[in-house]
C-alpha positions as CSV (number, residue, x, y, z in Angstrom):
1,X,132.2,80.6,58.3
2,X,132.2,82.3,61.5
3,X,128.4,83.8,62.9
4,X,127.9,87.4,63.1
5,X,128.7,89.2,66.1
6,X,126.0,91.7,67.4
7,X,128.3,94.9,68.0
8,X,125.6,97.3,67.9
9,X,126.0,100.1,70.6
10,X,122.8,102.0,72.6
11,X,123.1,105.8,73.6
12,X,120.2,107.9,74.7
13,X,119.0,111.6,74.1
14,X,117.4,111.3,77.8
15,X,119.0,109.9,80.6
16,X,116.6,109.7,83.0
17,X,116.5,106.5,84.8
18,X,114.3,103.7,84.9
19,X,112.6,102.3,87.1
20,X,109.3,100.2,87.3
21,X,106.4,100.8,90.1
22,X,104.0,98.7,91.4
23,X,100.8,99.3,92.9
24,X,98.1,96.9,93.7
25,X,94.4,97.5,92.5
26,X,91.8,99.1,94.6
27,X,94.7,99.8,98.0
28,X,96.7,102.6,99.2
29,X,100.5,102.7,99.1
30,X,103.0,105.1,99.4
31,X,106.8,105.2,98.5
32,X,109.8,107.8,99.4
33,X,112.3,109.2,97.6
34,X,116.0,110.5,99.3
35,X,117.8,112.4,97.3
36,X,121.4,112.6,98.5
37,X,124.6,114.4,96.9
38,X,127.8,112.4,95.9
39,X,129.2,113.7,98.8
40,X,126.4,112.4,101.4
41,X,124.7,115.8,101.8
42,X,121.3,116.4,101.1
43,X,120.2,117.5,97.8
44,X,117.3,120.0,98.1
45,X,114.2,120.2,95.6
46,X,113.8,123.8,95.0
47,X,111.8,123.0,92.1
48,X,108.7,122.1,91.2
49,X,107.5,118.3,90.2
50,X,105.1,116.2,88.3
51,X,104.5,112.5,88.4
52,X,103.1,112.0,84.8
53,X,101.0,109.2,84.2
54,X,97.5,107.6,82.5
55,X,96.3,107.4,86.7
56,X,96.9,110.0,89.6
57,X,99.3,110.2,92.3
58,X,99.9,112.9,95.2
59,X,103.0,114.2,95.1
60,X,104.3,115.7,98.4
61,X,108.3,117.4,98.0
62,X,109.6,118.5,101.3
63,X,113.6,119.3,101.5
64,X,115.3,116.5,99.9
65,X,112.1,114.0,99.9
66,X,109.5,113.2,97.3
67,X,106.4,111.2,98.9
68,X,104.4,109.4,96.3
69,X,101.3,108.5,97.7
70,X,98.1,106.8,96.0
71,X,94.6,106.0,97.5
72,X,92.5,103.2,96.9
73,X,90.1,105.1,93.9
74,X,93.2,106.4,92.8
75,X,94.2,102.8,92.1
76,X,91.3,101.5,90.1
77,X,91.8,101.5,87.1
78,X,90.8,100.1,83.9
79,X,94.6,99.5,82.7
80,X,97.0,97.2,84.0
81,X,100.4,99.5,83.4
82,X,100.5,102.5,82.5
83,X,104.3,105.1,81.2
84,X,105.3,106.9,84.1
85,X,107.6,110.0,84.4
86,X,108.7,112.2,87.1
87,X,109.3,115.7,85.4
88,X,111.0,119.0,86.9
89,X,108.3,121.3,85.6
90,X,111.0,124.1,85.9
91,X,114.3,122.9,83.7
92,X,111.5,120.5,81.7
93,X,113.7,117.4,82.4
94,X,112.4,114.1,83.3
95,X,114.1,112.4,85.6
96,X,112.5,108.9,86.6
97,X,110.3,107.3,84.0
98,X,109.4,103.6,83.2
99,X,106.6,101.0,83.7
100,X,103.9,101.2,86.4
101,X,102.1,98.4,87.4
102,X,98.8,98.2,88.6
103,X,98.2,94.6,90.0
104,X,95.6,92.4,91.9
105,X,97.9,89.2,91.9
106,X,102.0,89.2,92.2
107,X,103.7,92.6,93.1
108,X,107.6,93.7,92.5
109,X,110.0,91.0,94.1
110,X,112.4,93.9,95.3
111,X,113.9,94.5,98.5
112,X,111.7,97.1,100.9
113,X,114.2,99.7,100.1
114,X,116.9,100.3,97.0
115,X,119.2,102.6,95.7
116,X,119.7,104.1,92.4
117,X,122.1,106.6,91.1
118,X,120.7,109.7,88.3
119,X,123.1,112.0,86.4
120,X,121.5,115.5,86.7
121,X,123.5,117.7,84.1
122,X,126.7,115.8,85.0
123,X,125.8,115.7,89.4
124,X,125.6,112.6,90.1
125,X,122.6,112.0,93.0
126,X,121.6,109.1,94.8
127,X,118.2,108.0,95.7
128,X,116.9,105.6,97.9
129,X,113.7,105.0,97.5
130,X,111.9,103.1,100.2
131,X,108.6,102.8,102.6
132,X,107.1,106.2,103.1
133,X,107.2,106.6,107.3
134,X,110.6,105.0,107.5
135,X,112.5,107.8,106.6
136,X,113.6,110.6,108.4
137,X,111.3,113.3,109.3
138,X,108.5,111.4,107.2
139,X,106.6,110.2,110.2
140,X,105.9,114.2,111.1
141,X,103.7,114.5,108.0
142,X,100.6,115.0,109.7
143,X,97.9,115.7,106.5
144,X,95.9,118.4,104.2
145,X,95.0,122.2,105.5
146,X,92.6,124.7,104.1
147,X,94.1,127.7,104.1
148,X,91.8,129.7,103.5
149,X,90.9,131.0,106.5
150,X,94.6,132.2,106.4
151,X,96.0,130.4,109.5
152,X,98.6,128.0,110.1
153,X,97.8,123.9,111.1
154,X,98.4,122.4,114.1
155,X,97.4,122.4,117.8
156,X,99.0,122.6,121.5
157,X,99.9,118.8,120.9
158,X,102.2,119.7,117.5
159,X,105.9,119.4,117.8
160,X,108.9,120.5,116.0
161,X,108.9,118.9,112.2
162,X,104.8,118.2,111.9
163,X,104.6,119.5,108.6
164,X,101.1,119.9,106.2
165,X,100.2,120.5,102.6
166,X,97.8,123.3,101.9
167,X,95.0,122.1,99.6
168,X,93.5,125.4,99.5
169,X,95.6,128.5,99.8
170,X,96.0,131.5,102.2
171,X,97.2,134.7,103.4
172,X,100.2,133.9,106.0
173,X,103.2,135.9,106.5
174,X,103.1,139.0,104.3
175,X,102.1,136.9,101.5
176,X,100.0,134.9,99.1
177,X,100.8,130.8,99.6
178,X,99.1,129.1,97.3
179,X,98.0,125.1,97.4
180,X,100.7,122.4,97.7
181,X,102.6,124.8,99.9
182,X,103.8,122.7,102.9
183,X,103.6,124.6,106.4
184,X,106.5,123.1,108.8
185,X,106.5,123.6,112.4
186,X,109.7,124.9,113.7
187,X,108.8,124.5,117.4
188,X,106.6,122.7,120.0
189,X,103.0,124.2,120.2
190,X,103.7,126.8,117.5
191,X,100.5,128.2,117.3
192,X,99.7,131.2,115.2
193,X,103.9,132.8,115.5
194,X,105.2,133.5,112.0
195,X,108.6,133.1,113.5
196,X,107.3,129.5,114.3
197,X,106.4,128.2,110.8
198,X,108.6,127.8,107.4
199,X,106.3,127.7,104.2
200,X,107.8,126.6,101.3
């Protein structure tokens, strides 16, 4: 008498990817995420994002780059793993989830950077995901600004690409920019020049 076969066939109502983090308890660590067209080209996040989870994590989207960053109170938790998701608050999709790890002992044996591939409503995009700094344009990510006082960041030693995220928003060109907005410098020693600044 011949054994069974397992035919049994797996499809899925959300095809977001997996993928597993890990942190270590009670330290910092950061990772970026490159999101790149099939056809090389940068694929711009133009919405707005959520990383979803039982313990926080700043979120930072500039162009085609999602920073995840987490401090060391951040990581103490009580819980060793934790469901993660990365959500596009706008079309309500998720498109990373999986397992996050939140060790004091062994960590991921992965490779400092990888590549995985999402369908996004039938676009295929690549991301690479790897050390935050390493990237392009990451190293001009120079911190937080209170905007409040409804100027822009920076001083005579900023350059072209220093960027900041507003914790607390302001009045700056003509309009109302709220927190999370990230203030780019388009040119050496911008100063307080509109014309010298894109807020997005």
């Amino acid at each position: 008498m011949k054994g069974n076969i397992n035919m049994s066939k797996r499809v899925t109502c959300d095809p977001a990817k997996n993928l597993d983090l890990y942190f270590r308890k009670r330290r910092a660590g950061s990772k970026e995420f490159i999101f790149k067209n099939s056809d090389g080209t940068n694929h711009n996040l133009t919405d707005t994002f959520e990383f979803r989870s039982g313990f926080p994590v700043d979120l930072t989207v500039l162009d085609n780059k999602i920073t995840f960053d987490i401090d060391e109170e951040q990581s103490d938790t009580k819980n060793d793993s934790y469901f993660w998701e990365l959500v596009n608050t706008v079309t309500k999709r998720t498109w990373l989830c999986g397992t996050s790890y939140l060790t004091q002992g062994n960590s991921a044996e992965e490779d400092e950077q990888i590549t995985i591939t999402i369908d996004l409503e039938g676009e295929t995009v690549e991301v690479t995901i790897n050390e935050a700094g390493s990237g392009e344009g990451t190293e001009h990510f120079k911190g937080t600004w209170d905007a409040s006082g409804d100027t822009f960041p920076g001083d005579a030693d900023t350059v072209a690409g220093d960027w900041w995220v507003f914790t607390i928003g302001g009045t700056l060109d003509g309009g109302d920019w709220p927190a999370k907005t990230i203030s780019t410098a388009l040119t050496d020693n911008p100063g307080q020049d509109t014309d010298n600044w894109r807020l997005h």
